[in-house]
C-alpha positions as CSV (number, residue, x, y, z in Angstrom):
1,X,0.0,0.0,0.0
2,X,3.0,2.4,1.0
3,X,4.9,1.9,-2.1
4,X,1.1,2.6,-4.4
5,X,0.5,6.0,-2.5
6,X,4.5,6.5,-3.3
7,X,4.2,5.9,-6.9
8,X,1.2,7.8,-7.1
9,X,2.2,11.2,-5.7
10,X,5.8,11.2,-6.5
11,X,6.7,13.9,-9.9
12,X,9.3,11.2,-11.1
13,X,7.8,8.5,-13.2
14,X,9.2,4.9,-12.9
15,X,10.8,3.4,-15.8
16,X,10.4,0.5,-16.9
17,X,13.0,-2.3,-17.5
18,X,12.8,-1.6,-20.9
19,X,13.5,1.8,-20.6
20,X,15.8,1.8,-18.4
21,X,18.0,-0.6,-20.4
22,X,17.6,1.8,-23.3
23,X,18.9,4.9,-21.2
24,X,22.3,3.2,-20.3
25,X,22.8,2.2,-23.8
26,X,22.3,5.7,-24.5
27,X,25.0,6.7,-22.4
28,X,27.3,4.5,-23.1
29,X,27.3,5.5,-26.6
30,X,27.9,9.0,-25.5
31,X,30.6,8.2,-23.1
32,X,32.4,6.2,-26.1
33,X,31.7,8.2,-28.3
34,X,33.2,12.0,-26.7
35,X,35.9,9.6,-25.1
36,X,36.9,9.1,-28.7
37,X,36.3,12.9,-29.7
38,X,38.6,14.0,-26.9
39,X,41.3,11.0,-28.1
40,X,41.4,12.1,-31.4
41,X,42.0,15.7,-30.6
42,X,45.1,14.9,-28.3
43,X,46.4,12.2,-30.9
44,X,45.6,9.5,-28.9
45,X,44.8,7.8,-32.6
46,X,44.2,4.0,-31.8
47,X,42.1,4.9,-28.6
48,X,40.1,6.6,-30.3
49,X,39.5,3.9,-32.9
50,X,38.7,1.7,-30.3
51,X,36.1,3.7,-28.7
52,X,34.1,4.8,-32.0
53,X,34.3,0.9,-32.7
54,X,32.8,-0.1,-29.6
55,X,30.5,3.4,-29.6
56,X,29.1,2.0,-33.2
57,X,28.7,-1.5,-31.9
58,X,25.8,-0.2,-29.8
59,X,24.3,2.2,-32.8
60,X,25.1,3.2,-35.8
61,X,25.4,7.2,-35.8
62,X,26.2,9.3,-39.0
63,X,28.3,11.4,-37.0
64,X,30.5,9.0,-35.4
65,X,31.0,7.2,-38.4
66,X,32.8,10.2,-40.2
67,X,35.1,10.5,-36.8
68,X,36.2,6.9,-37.2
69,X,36.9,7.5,-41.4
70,X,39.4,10.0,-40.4
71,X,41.1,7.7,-37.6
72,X,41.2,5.0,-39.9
73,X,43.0,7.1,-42.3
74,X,45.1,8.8,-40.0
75,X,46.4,5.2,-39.3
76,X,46.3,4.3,-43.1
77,X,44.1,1.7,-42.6
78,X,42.2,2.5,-45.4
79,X,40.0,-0.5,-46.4
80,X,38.4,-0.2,-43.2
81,X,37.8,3.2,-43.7
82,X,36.1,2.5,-47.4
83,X,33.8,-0.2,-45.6
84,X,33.1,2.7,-43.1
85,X,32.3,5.0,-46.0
86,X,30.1,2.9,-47.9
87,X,27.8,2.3,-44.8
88,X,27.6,6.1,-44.9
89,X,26.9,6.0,-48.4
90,X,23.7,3.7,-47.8
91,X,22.7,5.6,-45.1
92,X,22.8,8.9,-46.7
93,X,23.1,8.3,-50.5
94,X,23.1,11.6,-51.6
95,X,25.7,13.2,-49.0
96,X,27.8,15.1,-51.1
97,X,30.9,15.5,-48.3
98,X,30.9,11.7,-47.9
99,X,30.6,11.1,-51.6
100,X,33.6,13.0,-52.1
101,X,35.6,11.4,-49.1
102,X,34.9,8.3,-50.7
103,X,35.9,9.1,-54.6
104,X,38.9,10.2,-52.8
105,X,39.6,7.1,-51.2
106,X,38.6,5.1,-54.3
107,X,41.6,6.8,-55.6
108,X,43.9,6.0,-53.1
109,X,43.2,2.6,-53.1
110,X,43.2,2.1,-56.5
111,X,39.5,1.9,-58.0
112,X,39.9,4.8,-60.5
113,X,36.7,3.9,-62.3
114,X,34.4,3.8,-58.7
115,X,35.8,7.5,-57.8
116,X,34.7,8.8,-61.3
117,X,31.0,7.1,-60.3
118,X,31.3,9.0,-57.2
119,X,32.1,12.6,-58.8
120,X,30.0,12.1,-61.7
121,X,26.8,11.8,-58.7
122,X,28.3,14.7,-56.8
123,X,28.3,16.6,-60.4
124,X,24.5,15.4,-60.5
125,X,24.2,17.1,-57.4
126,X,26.1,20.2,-57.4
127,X,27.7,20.4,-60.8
128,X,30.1,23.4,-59.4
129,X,31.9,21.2,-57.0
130,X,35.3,22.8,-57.9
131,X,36.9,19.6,-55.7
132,X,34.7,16.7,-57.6
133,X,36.1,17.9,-60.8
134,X,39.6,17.7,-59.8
135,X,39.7,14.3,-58.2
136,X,37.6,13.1,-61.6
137,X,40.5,14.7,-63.4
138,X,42.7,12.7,-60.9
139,X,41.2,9.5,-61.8
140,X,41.3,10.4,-65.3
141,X,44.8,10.2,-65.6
142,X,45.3,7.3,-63.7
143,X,43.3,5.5,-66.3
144,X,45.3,7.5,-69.3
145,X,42.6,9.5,-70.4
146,X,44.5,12.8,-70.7
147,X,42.2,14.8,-72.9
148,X,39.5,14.1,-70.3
149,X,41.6,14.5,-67.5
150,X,42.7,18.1,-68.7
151,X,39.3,19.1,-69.3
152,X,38.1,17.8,-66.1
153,X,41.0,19.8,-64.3
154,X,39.8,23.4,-66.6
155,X,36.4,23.2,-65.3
156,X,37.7,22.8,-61.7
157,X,39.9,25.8,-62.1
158,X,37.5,28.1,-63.9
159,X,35.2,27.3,-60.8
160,X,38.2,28.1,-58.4
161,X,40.8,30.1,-59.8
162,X,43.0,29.7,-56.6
163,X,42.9,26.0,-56.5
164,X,46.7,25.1,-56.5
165,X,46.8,21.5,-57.0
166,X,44.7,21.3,-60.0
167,X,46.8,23.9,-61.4
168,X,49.5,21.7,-61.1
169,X,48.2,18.6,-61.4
170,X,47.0,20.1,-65.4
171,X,51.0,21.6,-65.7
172,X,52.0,17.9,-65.0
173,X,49.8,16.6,-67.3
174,X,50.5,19.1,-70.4
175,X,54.1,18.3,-69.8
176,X,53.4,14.3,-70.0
177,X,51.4,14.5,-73.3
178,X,54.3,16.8,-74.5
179,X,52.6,20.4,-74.3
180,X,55.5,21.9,-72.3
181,X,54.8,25.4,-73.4
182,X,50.8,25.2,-72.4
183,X,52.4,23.9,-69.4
184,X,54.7,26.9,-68.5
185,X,51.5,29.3,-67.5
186,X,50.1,26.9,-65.1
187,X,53.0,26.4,-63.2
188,X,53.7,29.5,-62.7
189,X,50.2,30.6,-61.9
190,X,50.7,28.0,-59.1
191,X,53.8,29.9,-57.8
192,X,52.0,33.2,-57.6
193,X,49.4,31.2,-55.6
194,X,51.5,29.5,-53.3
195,X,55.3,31.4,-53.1
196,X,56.5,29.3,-50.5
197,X,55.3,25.8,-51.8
198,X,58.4,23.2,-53.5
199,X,56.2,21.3,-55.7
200,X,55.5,24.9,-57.8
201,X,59.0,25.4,-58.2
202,X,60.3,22.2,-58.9
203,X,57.8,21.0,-62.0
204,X,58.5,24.6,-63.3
205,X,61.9,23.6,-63.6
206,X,61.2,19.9,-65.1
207,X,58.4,22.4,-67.2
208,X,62.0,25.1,-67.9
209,X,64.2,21.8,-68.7
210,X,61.9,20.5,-71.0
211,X,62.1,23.9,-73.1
212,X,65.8,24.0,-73.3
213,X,66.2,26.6,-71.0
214,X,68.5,24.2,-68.5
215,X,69.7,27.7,-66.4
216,X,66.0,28.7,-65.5
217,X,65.4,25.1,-64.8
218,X,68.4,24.8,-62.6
219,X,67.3,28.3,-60.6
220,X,63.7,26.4,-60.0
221,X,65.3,23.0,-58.3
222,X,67.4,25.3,-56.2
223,X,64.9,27.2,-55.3
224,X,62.9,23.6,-54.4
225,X,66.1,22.8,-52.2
226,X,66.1,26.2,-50.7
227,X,62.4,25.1,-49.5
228,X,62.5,21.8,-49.0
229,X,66.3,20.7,-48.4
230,X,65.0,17.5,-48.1
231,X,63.6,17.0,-51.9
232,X,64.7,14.4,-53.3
233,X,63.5,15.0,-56.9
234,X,65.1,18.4,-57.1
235,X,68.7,16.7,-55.7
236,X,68.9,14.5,-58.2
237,X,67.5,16.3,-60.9
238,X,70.0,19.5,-60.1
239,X,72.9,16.9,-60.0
240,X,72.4,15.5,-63.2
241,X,72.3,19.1,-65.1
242,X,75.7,19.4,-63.2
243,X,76.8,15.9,-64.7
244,X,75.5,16.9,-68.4
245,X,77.5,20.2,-68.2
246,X,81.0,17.9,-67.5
247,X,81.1,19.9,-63.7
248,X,81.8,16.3,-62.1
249,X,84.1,17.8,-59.4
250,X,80.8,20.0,-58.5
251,X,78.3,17.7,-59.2
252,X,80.6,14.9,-56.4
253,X,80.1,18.0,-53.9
254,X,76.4,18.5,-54.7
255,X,75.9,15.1,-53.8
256,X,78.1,15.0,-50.9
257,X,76.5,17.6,-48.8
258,X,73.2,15.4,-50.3
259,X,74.2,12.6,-48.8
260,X,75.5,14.1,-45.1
261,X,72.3,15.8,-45.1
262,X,69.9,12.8,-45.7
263,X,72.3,9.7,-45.2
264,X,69.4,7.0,-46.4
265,X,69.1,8.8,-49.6
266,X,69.5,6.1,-51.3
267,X,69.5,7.3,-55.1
268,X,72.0,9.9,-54.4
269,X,74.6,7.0,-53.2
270,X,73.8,5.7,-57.1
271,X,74.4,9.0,-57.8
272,X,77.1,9.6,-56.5
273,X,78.7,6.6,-57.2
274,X,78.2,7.0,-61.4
275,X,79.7,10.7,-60.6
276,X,82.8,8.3,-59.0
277,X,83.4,6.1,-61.9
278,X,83.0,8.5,-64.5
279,X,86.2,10.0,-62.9
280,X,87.6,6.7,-62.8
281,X,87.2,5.8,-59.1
282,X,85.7,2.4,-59.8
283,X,86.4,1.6,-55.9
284,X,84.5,4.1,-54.9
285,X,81.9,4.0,-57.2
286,X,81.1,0.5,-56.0
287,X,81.1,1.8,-52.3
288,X,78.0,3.9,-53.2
289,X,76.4,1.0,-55.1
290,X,76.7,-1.3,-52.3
291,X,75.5,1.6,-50.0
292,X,72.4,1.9,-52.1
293,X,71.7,-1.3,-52.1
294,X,71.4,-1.4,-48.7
295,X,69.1,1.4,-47.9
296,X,66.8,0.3,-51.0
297,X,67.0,-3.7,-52.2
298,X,64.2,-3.4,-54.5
299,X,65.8,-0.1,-56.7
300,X,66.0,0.0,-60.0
301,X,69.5,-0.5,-59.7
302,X,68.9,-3.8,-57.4
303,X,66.8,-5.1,-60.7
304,X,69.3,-4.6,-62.9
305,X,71.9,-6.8,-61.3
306,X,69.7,-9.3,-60.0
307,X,70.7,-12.4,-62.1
308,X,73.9,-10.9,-64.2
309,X,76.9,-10.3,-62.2
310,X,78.0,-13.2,-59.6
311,X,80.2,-10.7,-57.4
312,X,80.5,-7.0,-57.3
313,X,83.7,-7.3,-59.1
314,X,82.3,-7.9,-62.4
315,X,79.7,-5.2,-61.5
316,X,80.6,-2.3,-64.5
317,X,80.7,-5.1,-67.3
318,X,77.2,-5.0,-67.7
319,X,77.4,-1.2,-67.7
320,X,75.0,0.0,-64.8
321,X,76.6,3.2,-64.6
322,X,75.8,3.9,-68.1
């Protein structure tokens, strides 16, 4: 009788098992869920994985489902962060953030032909989606369509005229298909974009090399160096102009300082080492072969002795250095 009269005047209504049951799942999702929002803002990465797993275990939530994309990524597991993205996709088909997270991925993982589905349906969407058009111009090339690639690329910067990497992906592209002139303006419109990024400078110089003009192009990979010290491109591309011009003694110094500046830098060992036998210092020159074969077994050089020399004795007979 006490516990009816109870019931009946008390202002809090008793829930039912039910209920109850589906208030602490509630909040266990929450607390898994923030606990992973608070891991992946102090970099605690694979905690945080760990708790949107076990927060999406007890629901699925839109939300949390784009957190544990980005965690995935961060920790390149990528596969499980296209599975992640697909669920998103069937959830909310027509999500045009998620279907460009997930052409991007496509990309990265390969499936060139399902990221140009996923643009084309963002295009279907919103067809001034300046980012849509470049990873479709992305894909493009991948799968050698270059004409469609460029075009692809020209819409995305008429619709963004600041957007740097589509200018330079469309300068690398002109340069590919031979168009090293058509090149020249987007590369430079990139550097006016972006002053202090390497990339600009260095395919200006590959853009400048291409057009004869070796001194320009040799300004640009210094310039990349002066950046980005640690470009490996611009090394080697900067020591071989110094190799073409016959300035061996220089070009042995350029690599040098290379080398005591990045000691696992492996193709400047190679390098190096042609630089070595050229000036008839076959001892040495096989020093920096061996070196570079140890930093990097499966290098183009690696391939080319694999099978055809017995020792490293015999190594210039088959002419690797040439």
């Amino acid at each position: 009788m006490g516990h009816f009269f109870s019931s009946l005047f008390s202002s809090k209504p008793v829930c039912t098992a039910e209920e109850e049951a589906e208030k602490n799942k509630e909040k266990n999702f929450e607390m898994f869920k923030y606990d992973g929002m608070r891991a992946q803002r102090t970099g605690q990465n694979p905690f945080a994985i760990k708790c949107f797993e076990q927060a999406l275990s007890i629901k699925d939530d839109f939300e949390t489902m784009n957190y544990l994309v980005n965690s995935y990524t961060a920790a390149n597991r990528l596969d499980d962060a296209f599975a992640v993205l697909t669920r998103m996709i069937d959830i909310k088909p027509d999500d045009v953030q998620t279907l460009i997270a997930h052409a991007n991925l496509c990309f990265m993982l390969d499936k060139d032909a399902d990221a140009i589905t996923d643009c084309k349906h963002v295009l279907e969407l919103d067809e001034n989606n300046s980012l849509a058009w470049f990873i479709m111009g992305k894909a493009k090339r991948t799968t050698k369509d270059f004409l469609g690639a460029v075009a692809d690329l020209t819409k995305a910067v008429a619709l963004k005229d600041n957007f740097v990497e589509a200018y330079l992906l469309r300068a690398e592209l002109l340069l590919e298909m031979g168009q090293s002139l058509e090149a020249k303006p987007d590369a430079e419109k990139a550097i006016v974009l972006a002053p202090e990024e390497p990339a600009s400078y260095l395919l200006r110089g590959r853009v400048c090399q291409a057009l004869g003009d070796i001194d320009a192009a040799e300004r640009n990979y210094l310039k990349t160096l002066e950046l980005d010290p640690f470009n490996e491109e611009a090394s080697l591309l900067s020591g071989k102009i110094l190799v073409d011009a016959d300035k061996l003694d220089e070009a042995l110094h350029f690599f040098d300082d290379a080398i005591e500046l990045n000691p696992n830098f492996a193709k400047a060992y190679v390098e190096r080492g042609r630089i070595k036998n050229l000036k008839g210092d076959k001892e040495g020159a096989l020093a920096d072969l061996k070196k570079s074969l140890e930093l990097n077994p499966e290098s183009e050089e690696a391939k080319k002795l694999n099978g055809e020399h017995s020792n490293f004795d015999n190594i210039y007979k088959g002419g690797i250095f040439y």
